[in-house]
Residue, then its C-alpha position, 0 to 999 in steps of 0.5 A: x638876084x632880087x633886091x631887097x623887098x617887102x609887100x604893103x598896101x598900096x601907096x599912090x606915091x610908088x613908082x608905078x609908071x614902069x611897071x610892065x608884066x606883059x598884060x596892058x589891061x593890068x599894066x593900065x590898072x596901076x595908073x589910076x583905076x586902082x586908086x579909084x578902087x581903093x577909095x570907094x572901097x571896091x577893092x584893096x591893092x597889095x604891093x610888092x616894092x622894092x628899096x627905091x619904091x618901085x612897083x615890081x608886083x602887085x595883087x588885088x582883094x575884094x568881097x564876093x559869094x559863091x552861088x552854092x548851086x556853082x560848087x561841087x557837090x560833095x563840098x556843097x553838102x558840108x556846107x548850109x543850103x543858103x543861096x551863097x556863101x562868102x568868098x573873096x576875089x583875087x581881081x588881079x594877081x601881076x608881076x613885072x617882066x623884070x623879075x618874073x622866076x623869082x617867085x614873086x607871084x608865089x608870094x604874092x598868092x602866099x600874102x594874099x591867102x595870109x591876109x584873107x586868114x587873119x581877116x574877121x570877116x569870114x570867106x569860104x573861099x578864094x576865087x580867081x579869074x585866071x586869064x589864060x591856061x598858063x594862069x590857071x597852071x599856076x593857080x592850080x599846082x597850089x590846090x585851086x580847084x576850076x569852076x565845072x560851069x566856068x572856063x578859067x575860073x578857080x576856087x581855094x577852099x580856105x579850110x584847106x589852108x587853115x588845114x595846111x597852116x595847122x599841119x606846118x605850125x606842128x612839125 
């Protein structure tokens, strides 16, 4: 069972240095690279932590455009023929070893998608860079849909959540 926890923005001052969730690339993220990002505005980083401050998951958002020419065509004629629309990119998405099965990375995909909703900033979707087949299992049991030009790569039309939230805030 997990201990009591809650997600938040990320705090220099967690305990990150035990954080291990298999990949050495994300697991080094968390050492100084992300608060460098953080403090030129590259990315934000969200945090699952648990009552002693430790990191146990954590996922990162940042600002991108689809090139329209890249999305499927019966989206693409919905949509305004600029260039590009807006999207946000989930740059990493991680949970500790520790307590993987918990669902944590469903919660964190579920906050992350939150957050992007209650936004002012507009995004026609979520893009995800997934590093390996068991990732993109992952994102795609939740609707994401693969890029036809890119190995690994995924969106989530948002309309489609807002869709969904809509549906569940009715029954």
């Amino acid at each position: 069972m997990l201990p009591p926890i809650r997600i938040t923005a990320f705090d220099k001052d967690c305990l990150r240095d035990q954080f291990d969730c298999g990949s050495r690339p994300l697991n080094l993220y968390l050492q100084k690279p992300v608060s460098q990002d953080i403090k030129r505005r590259i990315a934000s980083c969200f945090t699952v932590i648990d009552e002693n401050k430790r990191i146990l998951g954590y996922y990162t958002l940042a600002s991108t455009s689809i090139p329209l020419v890249d999305l499927p065509e019966n989206l693409k004629k919905k949509l305004p023929r600029y260039p590009s629309v807006p999207a946000v990119l989930l740059g990493r998405l991680a949970v500790d070893k520790q307590v993987k099965g918990y669902g944590l990375g469903k919660a964190l995909l579920g906050n992350a998608l939150k957050r992007i909703i209650r936004s002012d900033i507009a995004a026609y979707a979520l893009i995800v860079d997934a590093k390996d087949q068991s990732a993109m299992d992952f994102y795609q049991q939740f609707g994401f849909i693969p890029f036809s030009n890119e190995a690994h790569k995924l969106f989530f039309p948002l309309a489609n959540l807002n869709i969904h939230l809509k549906i569940e805030a009715q029954t």
